[in-house]
C-alpha positions in Angstrom: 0.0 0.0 0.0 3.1 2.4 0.0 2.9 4.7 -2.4 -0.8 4.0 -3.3 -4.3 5.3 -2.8 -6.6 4.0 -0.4 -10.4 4.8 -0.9 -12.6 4.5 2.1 -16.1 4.2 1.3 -18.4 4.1 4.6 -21.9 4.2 3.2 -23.8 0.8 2.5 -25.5 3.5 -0.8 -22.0 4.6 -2.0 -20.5 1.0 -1.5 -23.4 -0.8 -3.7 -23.0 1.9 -6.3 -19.3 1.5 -6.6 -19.4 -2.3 -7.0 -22.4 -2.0 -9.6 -20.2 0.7 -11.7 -17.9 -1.8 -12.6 -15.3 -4.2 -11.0 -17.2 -6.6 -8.8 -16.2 -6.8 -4.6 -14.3 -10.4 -5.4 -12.2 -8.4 -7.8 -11.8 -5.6 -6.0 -10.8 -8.2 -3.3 -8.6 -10.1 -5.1 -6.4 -7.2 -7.1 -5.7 -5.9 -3.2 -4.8 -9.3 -2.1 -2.5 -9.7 -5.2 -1.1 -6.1 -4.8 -0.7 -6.5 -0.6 1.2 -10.3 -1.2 3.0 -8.8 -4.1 2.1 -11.4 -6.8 3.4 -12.4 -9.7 1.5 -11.5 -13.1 0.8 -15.7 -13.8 -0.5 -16.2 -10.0 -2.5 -12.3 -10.0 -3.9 -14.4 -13.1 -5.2 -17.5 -11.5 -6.3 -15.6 -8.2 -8.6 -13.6 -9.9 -9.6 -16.1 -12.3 -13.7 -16.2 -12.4 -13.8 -13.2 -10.2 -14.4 -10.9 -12.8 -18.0 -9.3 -13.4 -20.0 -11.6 -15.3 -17.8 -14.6 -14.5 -19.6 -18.0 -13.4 -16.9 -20.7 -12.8 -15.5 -21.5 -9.6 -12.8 -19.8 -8.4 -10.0 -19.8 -6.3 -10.1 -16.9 -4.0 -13.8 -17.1 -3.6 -13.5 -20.5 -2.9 -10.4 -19.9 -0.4 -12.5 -16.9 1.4 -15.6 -19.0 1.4 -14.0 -21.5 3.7 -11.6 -19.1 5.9 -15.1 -17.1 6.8 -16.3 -20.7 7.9 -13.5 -21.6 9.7 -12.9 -18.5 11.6 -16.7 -18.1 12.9 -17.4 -18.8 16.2 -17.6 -22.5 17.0 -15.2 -25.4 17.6 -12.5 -25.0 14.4 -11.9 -21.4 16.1 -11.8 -22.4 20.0 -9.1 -25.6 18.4 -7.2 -22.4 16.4 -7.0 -20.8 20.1 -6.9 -23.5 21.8 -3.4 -24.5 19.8 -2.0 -20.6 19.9 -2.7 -20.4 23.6 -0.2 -24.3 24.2 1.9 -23.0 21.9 2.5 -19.4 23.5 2.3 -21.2 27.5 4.9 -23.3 26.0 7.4 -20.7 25.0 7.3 -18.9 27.8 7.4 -21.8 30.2 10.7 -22.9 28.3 12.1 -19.0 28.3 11.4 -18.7 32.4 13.1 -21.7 33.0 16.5 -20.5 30.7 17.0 -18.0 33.8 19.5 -16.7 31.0 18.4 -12.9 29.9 17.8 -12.7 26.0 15.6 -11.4 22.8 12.8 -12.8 21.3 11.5 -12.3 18.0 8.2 -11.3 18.7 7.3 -10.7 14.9 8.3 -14.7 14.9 
């Protein structure tokens, strides 16, 4: 996003109209997600295959998004997601405390 423009649009009226004018919100979607990861021309390609308006094949990033949104609702896939970070994290620590040495951490890690 360096460098670009960012358009915030914060009315449900102004947000329909934009997606009507033209590109639809799974491309829209899917050209930021290429742009943010940085793809490549080939893999922009096959991310935003069947994404464009009028399209009716199946499609990867709707597809992909489709079952992300499911997994990360409320219900037992998202308490095992937490479930997981939360051994994980107790772990770490537990194994730092007992180093009694003084030392960074990669939080980004």
């Amino acid at each position: 996003m360096a460098g670009g423009r960012v358009y915030v649009v914060n009315s449900l009226i102004c947000a329909l109209s934009a997606t009507a004018a033209g590109d639809s919100f799974w491309f829209i979607e899917g050209k930021f997600t290429a742009m943010l990861g940085e793809l490549s021309t080939d893999a922009t390609d096959i991310l935003l295959e069947n994404v464009k308006p009028g399209s009716d094949g199946s499609s990867l990033l709707v597809e992909g998004l489709k079952v992300t949104h499911q997994v990360m609702m409320p219900g037992e896939a998202i308490n095992e997601m937490n479930r997981t970070a939360a051994h994980a994290t107790t772990s770490a620590l537990d194994r730092f405390e007992e180093s009694k040495h003084t030392r960074r951490i990669d939080l980004w890690a």
